[in-house]
C-alpha positions in Angstrom: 113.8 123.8 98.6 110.0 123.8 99.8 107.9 120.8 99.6 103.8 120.9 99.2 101.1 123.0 99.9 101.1 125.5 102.5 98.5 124.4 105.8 96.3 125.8 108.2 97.1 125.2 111.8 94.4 128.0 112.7 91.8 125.2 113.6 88.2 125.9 115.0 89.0 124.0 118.4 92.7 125.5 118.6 93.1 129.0 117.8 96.0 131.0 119.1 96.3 132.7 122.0 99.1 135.3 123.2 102.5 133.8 124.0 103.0 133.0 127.8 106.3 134.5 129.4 107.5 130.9 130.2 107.0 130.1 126.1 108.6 132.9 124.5 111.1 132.6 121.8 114.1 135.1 121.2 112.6 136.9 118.3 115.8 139.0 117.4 118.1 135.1 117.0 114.9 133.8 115.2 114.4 136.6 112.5 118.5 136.1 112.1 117.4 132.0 111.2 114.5 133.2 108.8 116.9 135.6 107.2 119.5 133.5 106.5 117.2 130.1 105.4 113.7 130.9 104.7 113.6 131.5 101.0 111.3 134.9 100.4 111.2 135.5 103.5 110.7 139.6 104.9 110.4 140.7 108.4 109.0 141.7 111.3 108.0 138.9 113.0 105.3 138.8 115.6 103.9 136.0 116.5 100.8 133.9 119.0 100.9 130.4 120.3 98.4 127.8 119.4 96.4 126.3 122.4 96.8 122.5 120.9 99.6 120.8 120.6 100.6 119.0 123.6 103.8 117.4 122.8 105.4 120.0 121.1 105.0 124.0 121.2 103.3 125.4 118.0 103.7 129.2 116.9 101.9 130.8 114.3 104.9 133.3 112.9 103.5 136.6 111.2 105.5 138.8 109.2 104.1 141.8 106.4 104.1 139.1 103.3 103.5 135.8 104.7 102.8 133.6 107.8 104.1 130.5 109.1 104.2 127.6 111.5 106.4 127.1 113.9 107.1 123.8 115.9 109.8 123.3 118.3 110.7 120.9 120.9 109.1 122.1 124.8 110.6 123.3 127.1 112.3 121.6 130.6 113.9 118.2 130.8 112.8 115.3 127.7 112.0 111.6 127.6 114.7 110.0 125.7 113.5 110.2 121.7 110.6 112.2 122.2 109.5 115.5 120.8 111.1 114.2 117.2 110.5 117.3 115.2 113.9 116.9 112.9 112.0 113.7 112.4 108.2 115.9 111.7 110.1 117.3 109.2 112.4 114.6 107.4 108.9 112.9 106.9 107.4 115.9 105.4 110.2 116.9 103.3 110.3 113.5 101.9 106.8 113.4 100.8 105.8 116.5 99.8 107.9 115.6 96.0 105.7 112.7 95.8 102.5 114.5 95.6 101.3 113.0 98.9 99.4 115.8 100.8 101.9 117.3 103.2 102.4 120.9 104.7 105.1 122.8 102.8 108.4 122.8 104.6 110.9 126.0 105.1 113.4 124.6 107.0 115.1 122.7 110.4 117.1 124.2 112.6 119.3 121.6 115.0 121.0 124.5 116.4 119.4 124.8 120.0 121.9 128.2 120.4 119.1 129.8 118.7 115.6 129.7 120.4 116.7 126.9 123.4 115.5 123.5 120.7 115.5 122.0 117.7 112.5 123.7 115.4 111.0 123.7 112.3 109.4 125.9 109.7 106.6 125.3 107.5 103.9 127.3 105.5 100.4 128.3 106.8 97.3 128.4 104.1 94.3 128.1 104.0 91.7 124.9 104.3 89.5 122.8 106.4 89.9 121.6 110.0 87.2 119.2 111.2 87.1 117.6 114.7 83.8 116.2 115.5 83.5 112.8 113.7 79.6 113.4 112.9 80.4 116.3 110.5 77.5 118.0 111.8 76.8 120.8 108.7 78.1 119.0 106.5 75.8 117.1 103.8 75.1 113.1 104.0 77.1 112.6 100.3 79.9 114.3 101.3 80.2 113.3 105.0 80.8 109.9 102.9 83.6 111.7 100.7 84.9 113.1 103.5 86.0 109.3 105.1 86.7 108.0 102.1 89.4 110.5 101.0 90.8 110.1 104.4 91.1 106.4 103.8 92.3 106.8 100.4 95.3 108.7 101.4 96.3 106.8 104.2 96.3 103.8 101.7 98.6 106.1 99.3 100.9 106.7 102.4 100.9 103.1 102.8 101.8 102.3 99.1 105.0 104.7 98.8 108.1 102.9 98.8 110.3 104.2 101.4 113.6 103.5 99.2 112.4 105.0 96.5 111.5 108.2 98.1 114.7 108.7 100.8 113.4 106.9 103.4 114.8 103.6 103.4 116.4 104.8 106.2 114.2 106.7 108.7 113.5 103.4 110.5 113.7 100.0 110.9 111.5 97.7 108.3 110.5 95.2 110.9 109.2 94.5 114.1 107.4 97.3 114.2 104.9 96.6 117.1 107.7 95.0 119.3 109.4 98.0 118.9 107.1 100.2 119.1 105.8 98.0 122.9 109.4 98.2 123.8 109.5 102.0 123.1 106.5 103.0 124.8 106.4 100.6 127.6 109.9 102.2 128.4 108.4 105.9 128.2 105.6 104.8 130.8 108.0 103.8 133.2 110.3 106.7 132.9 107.3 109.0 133.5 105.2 107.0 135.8 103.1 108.7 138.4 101.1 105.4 140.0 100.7 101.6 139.9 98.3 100.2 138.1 98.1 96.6 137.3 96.4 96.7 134.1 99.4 98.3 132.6 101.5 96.0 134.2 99.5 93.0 132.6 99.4 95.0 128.9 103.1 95.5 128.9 104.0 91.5 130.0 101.0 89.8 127.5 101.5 92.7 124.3 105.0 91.3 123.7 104.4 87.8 123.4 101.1 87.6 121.5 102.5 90.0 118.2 100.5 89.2 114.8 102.9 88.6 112.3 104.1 91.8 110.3 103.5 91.3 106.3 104.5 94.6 104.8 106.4 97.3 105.8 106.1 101.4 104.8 106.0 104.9 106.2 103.4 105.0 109.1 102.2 108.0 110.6 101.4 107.2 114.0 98.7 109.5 114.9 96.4 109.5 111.5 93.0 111.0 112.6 90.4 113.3 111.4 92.0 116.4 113.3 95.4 115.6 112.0 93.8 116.1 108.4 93.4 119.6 106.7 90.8 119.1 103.9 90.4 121.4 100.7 87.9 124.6 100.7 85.6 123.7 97.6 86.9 119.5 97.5 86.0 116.8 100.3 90.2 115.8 99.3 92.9 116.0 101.8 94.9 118.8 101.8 97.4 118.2 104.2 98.2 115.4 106.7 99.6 117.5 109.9 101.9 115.5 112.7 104.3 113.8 111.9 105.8 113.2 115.1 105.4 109.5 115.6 105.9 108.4 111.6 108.6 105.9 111.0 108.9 102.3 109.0 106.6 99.8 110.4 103.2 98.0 110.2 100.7 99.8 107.7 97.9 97.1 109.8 98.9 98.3 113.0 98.8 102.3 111.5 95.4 101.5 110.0 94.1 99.9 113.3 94.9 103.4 114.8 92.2 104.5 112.5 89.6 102.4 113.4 89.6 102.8 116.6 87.3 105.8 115.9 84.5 103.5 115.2 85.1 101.8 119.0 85.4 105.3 120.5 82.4 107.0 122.3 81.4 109.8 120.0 82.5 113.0 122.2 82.4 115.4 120.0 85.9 114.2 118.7 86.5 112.1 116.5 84.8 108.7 118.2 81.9 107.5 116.3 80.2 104.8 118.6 76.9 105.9 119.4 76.4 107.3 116.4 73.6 106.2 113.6 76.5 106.0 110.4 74.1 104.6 107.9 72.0 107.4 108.6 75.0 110.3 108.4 76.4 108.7 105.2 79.8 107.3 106.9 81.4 104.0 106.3 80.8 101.6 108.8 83.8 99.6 110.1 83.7 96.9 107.4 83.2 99.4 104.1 86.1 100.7 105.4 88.4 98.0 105.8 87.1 96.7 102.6 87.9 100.1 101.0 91.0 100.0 102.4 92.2 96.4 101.2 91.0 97.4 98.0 93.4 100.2 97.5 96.2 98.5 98.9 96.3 94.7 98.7 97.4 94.2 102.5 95.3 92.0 104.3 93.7 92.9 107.3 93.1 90.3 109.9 90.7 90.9 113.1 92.1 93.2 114.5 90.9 93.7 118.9 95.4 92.8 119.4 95.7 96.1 117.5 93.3 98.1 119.3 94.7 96.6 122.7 98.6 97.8 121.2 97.1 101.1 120.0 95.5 102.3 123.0 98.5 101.1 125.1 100.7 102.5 123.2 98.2 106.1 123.3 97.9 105.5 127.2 101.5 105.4 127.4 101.7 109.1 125.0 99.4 110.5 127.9 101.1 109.2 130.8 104.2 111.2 129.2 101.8 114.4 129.3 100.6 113.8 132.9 104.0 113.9 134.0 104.2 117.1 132.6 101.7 118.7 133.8 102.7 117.2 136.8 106.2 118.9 136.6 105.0 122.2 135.1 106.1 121.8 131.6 103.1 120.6 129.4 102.9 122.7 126.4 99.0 122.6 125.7 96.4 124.9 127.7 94.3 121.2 127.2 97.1 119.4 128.2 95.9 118.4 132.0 92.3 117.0 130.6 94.4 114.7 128.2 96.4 113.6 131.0 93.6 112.1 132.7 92.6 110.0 129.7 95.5 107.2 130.8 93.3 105.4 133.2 90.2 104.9 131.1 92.8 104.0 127.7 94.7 101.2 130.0 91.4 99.7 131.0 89.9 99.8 127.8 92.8 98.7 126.3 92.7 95.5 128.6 89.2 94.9 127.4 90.4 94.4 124.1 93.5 92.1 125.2 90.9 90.2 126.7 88.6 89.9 123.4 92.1 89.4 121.9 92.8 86.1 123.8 94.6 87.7 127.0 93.5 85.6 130.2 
């Protein structure tokens, strides 16, 4: 069974690039797995690597009729639950019947006899990838359509029941952040390169000062502009990419995640601070929350504890990524700039503890 649209990992800032030696995949065991699960398909396969993706290796698969995406786990020695792509694709699978905006799926393959991991398969199509937060080309009216749509479909994420579409089991319903401090705190430690007492401080005071949790749903964990794949001829989303980090949980603390983009120095990414909105046509901070409470219901308190959480929680993702780069096995060509992000996330991360009540 396949699931939603097909998607286009081919993004302006990622591209694909021959496979390195130390990435190659056994094409001959891998066009044996299409053969026998991928409905349709017809080989050859050749295939190129995409430059982005640092947690986990991402293949663009040709073949005569049709190309794919392929995601697998990296190579060398894993954290403990990380690199979930059986989990990537349970989410997808689940939510493409729904109508939510997810890539179409192929199939999983938990065999790691056949390329050296656990993989998926989905379809690659055709649609828009935007980066820079400004839009720059892109009109005032539908810079504003743009936001909107991606706020509207997080809030339909949000408003899926979990039991009603095979989920009520791909986590646990509560104490989300806790778990998710826990989690995190424990992957910084396990891949810790230095001491540095701001973490120290974010990892003691985060635990203790949680905002109560008032609903519970799917959350995706990484929902940003660049993780979106927009329609051609519509400002709609077409697809919502990553799925690495979804489970049960917090939408607040999801949505937070969000808008931290209006806090983040606009780099050409997706921060907007700096940046004139009114003047580009984009929500400020409040439209959007207000948007966003009116599509859902769930109230959103202020919200500097969830920007402290989120960047911890972030600064923890990187520190995982600079101890792979460290050892030699980071996946992404960017993967080494990323990694030396953790610093400035742990001290801004305190800065907002600090707004948040943290002495």
């Amino acid at each position: 069974m396949t699931t939603g649209p097909d998607i286009d990992y081919d993004k302006e800032m990622v591209g694909t690039v021959e496979v390195p030696e130390k990435d190659r995949l056994d094409l001959e065991a891998l066009t044996a797995w299409f053969t026998a699960n991928v409905e349709g398909f017809a080989g050859p396969i050749s295939y190129t690597k995409f430059k982005g993706g640092q947690s986990n290796p991402t293949y663009r698969i040709d073949t005569p009729g049709r190309s794919y995406v392929l995601r697998r786990q990296p190579f060398g020695k894993l954290l403990p639950s990380a690199h979930a792509v059986d989990r990537e694709y349970t989410a997808m699978h689940a939510l493409g019947p729904t109508g939510f905006p997810v890539p179409r799926t192929y199939g999983l393959c938990e065999d790691t006899e056949v390329i050296g991991s656990k993989f998926f398969v989905m379809g690659l199509a055709d649609g828009r990838s935007l980066w820079n937060g400004a839009l720059p080309g892109i009109d005032k009216e539908d810079r504003r359509e743009i936001y909107n749509a991606m706020i509207d479909t997080m809030a339909e994420l949000h408003l899926r029941k979990p039991t009603e579409i095979g989920l009520g089991e791909y986590g646990k319903p509560t104490d989300y952040c806790a778990r998710q401090i826990a989690r995190w705190s424990k992957q910084y430690k396990l891949s810790e390169t230095e001491h540095m007492e701001k973490m120290e401080q974010l990892i003691e005071w985060l635990p203790q000062t949680i905002p109560p949790q008032h609903e519970s749903s799917v959350v995706h964990g990484d929902y940003r502009l660049d993780n979106l794949i927009f329609e051609k001829e519509e400002n709609k989303v077409l697809a919502v990419l990553d799925w690495e980090l979804s489970t049960l949980g917090d939408p607040i603390a999801d949505f937070s995640y969000l808008m931290l983009n209006w806090h983040n120095p606009h780099d050409g990414r997706a921060g907007l601070l700096g940046l004139d909105l009114e003047e580009l046509g984009i929500p400020s901070q409040q439209e959007a929350v207000d948007r966003y409470v009116a599509r859902t219901g769930y109230p959103v308190p202020p919200m500097d504890w969830y920007f402290a959480y989120n960047l911890f929680r972030l600064a923890g993702i990187m520190q995982g990524i600079k101890k792979r780069v460290i050892d030699g096995t980071a996946s992404s060509s960017h993967a080494k700039a990323m990694s030396e992000r953790v610093g400035p996330l742990v001290d801004r991360a305190h800065e907002f503890a600090v707004a948040a009540g943290m002495d």
